[in-house]
Structures are given as structure tokens and as C-alpha cells.
C-alpha positions, 0 to 999 in steps of 0.5 A, a space after each residue: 546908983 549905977 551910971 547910965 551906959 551910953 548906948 548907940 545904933 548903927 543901921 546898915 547892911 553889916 559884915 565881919 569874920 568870925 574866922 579865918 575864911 581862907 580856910 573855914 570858907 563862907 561860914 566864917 563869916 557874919 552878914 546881915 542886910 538889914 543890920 543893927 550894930 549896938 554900941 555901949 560905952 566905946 564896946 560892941 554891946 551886940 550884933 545883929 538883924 535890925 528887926 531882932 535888935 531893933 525892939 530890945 533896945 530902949 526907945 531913946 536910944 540913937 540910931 544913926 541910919 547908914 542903911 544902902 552902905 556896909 559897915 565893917 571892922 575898921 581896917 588895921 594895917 600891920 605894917 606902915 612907915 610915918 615917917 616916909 609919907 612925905 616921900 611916897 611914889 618916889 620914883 626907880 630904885 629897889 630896896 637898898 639904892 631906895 632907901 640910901 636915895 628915898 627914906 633916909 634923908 626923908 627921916 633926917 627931918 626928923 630931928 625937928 620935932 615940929 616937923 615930927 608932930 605935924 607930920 604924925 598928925 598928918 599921918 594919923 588922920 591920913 589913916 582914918 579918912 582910909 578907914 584904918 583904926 589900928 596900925 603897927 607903925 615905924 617911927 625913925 631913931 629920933 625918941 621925938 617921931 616915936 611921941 609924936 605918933 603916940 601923942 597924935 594917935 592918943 588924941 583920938 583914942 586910937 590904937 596903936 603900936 609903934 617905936 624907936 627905930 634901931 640902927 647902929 650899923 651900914 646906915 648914914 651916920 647922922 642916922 646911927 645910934 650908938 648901941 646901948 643908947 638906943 636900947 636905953 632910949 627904947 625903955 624910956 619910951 617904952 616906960 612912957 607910952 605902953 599901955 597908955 590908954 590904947 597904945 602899945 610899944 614895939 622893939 624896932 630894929 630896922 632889918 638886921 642890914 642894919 644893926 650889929 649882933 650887940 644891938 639885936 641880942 640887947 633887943 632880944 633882952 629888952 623883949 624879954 623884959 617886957 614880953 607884952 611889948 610887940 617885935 616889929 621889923 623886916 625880913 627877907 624882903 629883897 633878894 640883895 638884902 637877903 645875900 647881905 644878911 648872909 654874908 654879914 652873919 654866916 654862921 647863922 643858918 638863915 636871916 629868920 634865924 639870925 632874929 631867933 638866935 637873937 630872942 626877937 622870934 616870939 609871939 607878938 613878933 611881926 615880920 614885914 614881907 617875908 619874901 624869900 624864905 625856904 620851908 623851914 623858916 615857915 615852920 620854926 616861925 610857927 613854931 614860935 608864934 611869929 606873925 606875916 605882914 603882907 604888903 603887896 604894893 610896895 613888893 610891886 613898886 619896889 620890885 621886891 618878889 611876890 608874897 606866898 599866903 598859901 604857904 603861910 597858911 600851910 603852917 597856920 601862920 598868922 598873917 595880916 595886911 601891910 600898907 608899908 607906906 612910902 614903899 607902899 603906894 596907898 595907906 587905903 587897905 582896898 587899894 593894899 587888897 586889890 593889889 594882894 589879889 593880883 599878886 597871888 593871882 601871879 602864883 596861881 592863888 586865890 585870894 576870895 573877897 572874905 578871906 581879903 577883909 579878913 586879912 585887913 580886919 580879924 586876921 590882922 588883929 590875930 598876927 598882932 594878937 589883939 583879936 580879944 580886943 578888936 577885929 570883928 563885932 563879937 560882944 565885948 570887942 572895941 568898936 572900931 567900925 566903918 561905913 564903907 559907901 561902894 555908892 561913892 562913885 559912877 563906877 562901882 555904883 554901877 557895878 553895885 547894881 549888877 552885884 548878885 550877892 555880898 560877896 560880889 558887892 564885896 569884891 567888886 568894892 575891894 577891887 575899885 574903890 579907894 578913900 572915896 568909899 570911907 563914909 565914915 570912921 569910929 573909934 571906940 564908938 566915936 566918930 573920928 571921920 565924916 565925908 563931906 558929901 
């Protein structure tokens, strides 16, 4: 006898991408006013208007009415530092001086691994009180950082990606690894967590600032070894950093390059910022499947420099939205949205309301190619899912009020709210989040 499915209905005005919106335009996506969102067994089973899904479901079937709020695919961040919660809004430096003053001695506490698992299960459900069920997350050098935020993401079902940070150069040296010992420590990491459930490991040289061309080449190797595994570290984030990684390593033609030559420019390589790159950098990372993570609140509170979409997208670069929490100032994708809009607005860009969820949603799960598995409500996807409340405040319950249509309901909730607006969170089709009304 087959096992009975176990089935749920969730009834709201209902929102996703199909495609890329900031170039396919308003057909990219899917809206419905008055929606059903079938779930079965922690995957989309359907999607679509109440009436026509509303009779074809079994009649003991639970719907949980969320009608008068929106749901959307949850929110996946590209690009996010646990270890620095505890030192967000750190005050006047820019990136070399912040991370000597700021994220350094933040990590040292890291060896404590007491502190690492509070401070990892803080970070976690910091994470879906804003609404984020997947992230591509720093950890520090220190292996224990790297079980506590798999442990702490594991505990919920989450997915999640993140590693042991490499750094075996021009860093405190409490804060150094020795060269092929933290490649060692990296495989063992790896051979403990990847593929764990919904957890994925990322090779995670800091910037290569920070590590010599022996420790870059053995992570290139260790790429190669486990190619399903992701890349994950910065580049061309600062002007001074970028003048550093010239010097140390001229006979490169760029700092991208100084990646490639190395083997960490690939599919499922994540590049943080990207900044200050010339027209050829562009193309040679399209050219190897390399994806963007956007992070606009810490290139503004950093004063790193303003992030070019329109010229990733004329390569068909993938790219996704970045909190970069603690140089990042929100672990809310909103607030990371309305401040990536403002920064493209500085170039002379626009960035449309569908196009901003798609960066935070469909577009962040292609730069971390796992849109089969997450991003939107196509039948078959995980349902990661939440229940955004633009009722939540006076404020943009009114502006609610003169909104015309969903994508000026759309925008005016990515331009105001915050937390306050994350009604609820699922994971795999389990609540994980509830306000407290």
C-alpha cells in the first residue's frame, strides 16, 4: 500500500518568476490575487488560482488562509558573513582598515566553540525571521564555525552552503592557516557535510589578499576534486585591494584572472561584489559559468563603489542578491533590494520591482545553480516560501491602499518594509517563522 502524501494549502494573493524579468520584462512572471499554493511532502505539488486548485484537492485537505498578504519564494542570500553579526554597523573605516579594526578580532572568538554554535544558531534564525530559507555563508578558519552553521541550518531543514575560510597570508597570524593544512581540514569538512540532507559545501578562500599562490592552486585542485562542491570568495570589491592583488601578483593579467589561473573560475563559483572589473573580466566569467553576488548596503557603508548590473547582464552573467552582513547593514533582502535600486538609480539603471525579487528568489538560485531545486513554484521545487504582510505597518498599509496593481504594491513593500513584513517562513513546507502579532 502506498504511503498517504502529506498534503497542504496555502491561500494568499501568490507571486514568483518564471524568468529573468530584467530581460524578458512582466511576462516573466506568475501572479495570482486569489491563489492556492499546493504543497506535498515539503515540494510544490501545484500552483495556481484558488478556484481552479480549490476543487481538485481532497476535501481534507488543510488550508492554511493567508488571504490579504502575498507569498513568495523565500528569500536566498548569495553572500553573508556569520561570523560578523555580532559586529554589524561597525563604525568609519573602508575594507582593508575595517577588517584589520572590525572582522578580525570578531572571528578570533571563534575558536571557542560555544561561542560558534550560539552564535550560528542566533545567525540561522536571525535568517528566517527575515524571510531568507537559503544562503551562501562565510564561516571563519576555525573547522568548528564551519559545524556550527551546518549543524544550526540542519536543525531546520535549511539549505545551505558555506566553509572553512582559507587564509595563509597578510592576515593576523592567530587568524593563518598553515597552507595544505587547511586544504586538509577543508576535505574533511567537506567529506562530513556535503550533501548532507540540504547542505553543500563551499571552497572559501577569503580574497586573494589573503592567500598565497600555493594555497589558491591546492583550492583550485580541491575544486576539481569535488567539482559539485561551489567557490565562494570576493573579488574587486575596493579600489586599495584591487591595487594589492596587482602588485602581489603582476604577472597575472587581472585579480579575476588571478582566480582562473588558479582553477576557482567555474560553474558554481561565486564572486562577491565585483566592482572594479574591465569588460574582459565580464566575459571570461561568462565564459566559465562564474556567477555575481550583488551586495549594495555594504558597498554603501563600506564606501567600496557602485555594482554594474546592466553590464553583467550584457554577458548573461548570473547574478544574485548579497546581504554581506556585518559589512552589509541588514540580513533583510528588502531592505538589501531598496538599497540595490538606489544604487543602480546612481548609474542611470533601473532596477523594476519584478526584476528586484528575482535577484533575491529565481535569479539567486540560478547564480548558485540550484534553480531545479528552489527559486520559484514550478512543480517539483522545494517549498521554501514566505508570507510577506505589506499590512504590518501604518505606513505601507497605506501606501497598500493607493497601490494600483501588484507591481506598485510590489515596490512600495520592497522599498519600506523590513522584518516586520515576514509574517511567516517554510522550509520544505514547514513553518520555521510565525510573528507574534
Amino acid at each position: 500500500m502506498s504511503r498517504r502524501r502529506k498534503l497542504a494549502a496555502y491561500r494568499a494573493s501568490i507571486l514568483h518568476c518564471l524568468q529573468d524579468p530584467g530581460s524578458v520584462g512582466r511576462d516573466a512572471v506568475e501572479y495570482f490575487d486569489d491563489g492556492i499554493l499546493l504543497v506535498a511532502d515539503g515540494k510544490v505539488q501545484e500552483v495556481g488560482p484558488a478556484a481552479a486548485v480549490l476543487h481538485k484537492m481532497p476535501a481534507d485537505a488543510p488550508i492554511n488562509d493567508y488571504r490579504g498578504k502575498l507569498i513568495v519564494p523565500g528569500f536566498i542570500d548569495c553572500h553573508v558573513h556569520f561570523p560578523q553579526i555580532d559586529m554589524i554597523a561597525s563604525y568609519g573605516e573602508q575594507l582593508l582598515e575595517w577588517l584589520e579594526r572590525y572582522a578580525y578580532p570578531a572571528e578570533r572568538r571563534f575558536v571557542d566553540e560555544a561561542y560558534a554554535e550560539d552564535t550560528a544558531d542566533y545567525f540561522i534564525r536571525q535568517l528566517l525571521k527575515n524571510g531568507t530559507t537559503t544562503a551562501l555563508v562565510f564561516a571563519t578558519l576555525h573547522p568548528q564555525s564551519v559545524n556550527a552553521v551546518f549543524a544550526a541550518a540542519e536543525k531546520r531543514n535549511m539549505r545551505l552552503l558555506s566553509g572553512k575560510t582559507l587564509m595563509d597570508y597578510g592576515c593576523p597570524e592567530d587568524l593563518r592557516d598553515d597552507t595544505q593544512g587547511g586544504i586538509e581540514a577543508s576535505r574533511e569538512l567537506i567529506e562530513r557535510w556535503h550533501g548532507q540532507g540540504r547542505l553543500g559545501y563551499a571552497i572559501t578562500p577569503r580574497f586573494a589578499v589573503t592567500s598565497t599562490a600555493e594555497q589558491l592552486a591546492a583550492a583550485g585542485r580541491l575544486a576539481a576534486e569535488f567539482p559539485d562542491t561551489h567557490v565562494h570568495t570576493h573579488l574587486a570589491e575596493n579600489a586599495a585591494e584591487v591595487a594589492a592583488v596587482e602588485k602581489r601578483f603582476a604577472g597575472n593579467r587581472s585579480y579575476l584572472d588571478v582566480y582562473h589561473a588558479h582553477g576557482l573560475l567555474r560553474e558554481r563559483a561565486v564572486f562577491a561584489h565585483c566592482l572594479h572589473l574591465h569588460e574582459e573580466d565580464r566575459a571570461v566569467m561568462a565564459k566559465h559559468g562564474g556567477s555575481m553576488a550583488f551586495c549594495p548596503t555594504s558597498n554603501l557603508f563600506l564606501g567600496s563603489g557602485l555594482f554594474d548590473l546592466a553590464a553583467a547582464q550584457r554577458h548573461n552573467i548570473r547574478v544574485g542578491a548579497g546581504s554581506d552582513v556585518g559589512g552589509g547593514t541588514s540580513l533583510n533582502m528588502l531592505r538589501t533590494l531598496a538599497e540595490g535600486y538606489k544604487v543602480l538609480q546612481l548609474q542611470g539603471q533601473s532596477l523594476s520591482p519584478y526584476h528586484a525579487l528575482y535577484l533575491a528568489t529565481l535569479g539567486a538560485s540560478r547564480a548558485l545553480y540550484l534553480n531545479d531545486r528552489i527559486g520559484n513554484f514550478v512543480a517539483g521545487r522545494e517549498a521554501d516560501f514566505v508570507v510577506l504582510d505589506d499590512g504590518a505597518t501604518e505606513l505601507t498599509a497605506r501606501r497598500r491602499e493607493h497601490a494600483t496593481n501588484i507591481e506598485e504594491r510590489l515596490f512600495a513593500l520592497l522599498t519600506l518594509a523590513d522584518d516586520r513584513a515576514i509574517a511567516a517562513t517554510y522550509v520544505y513546507g514547514e513553518p520555521v517563522y510565525a510573528k507574534i502579532s
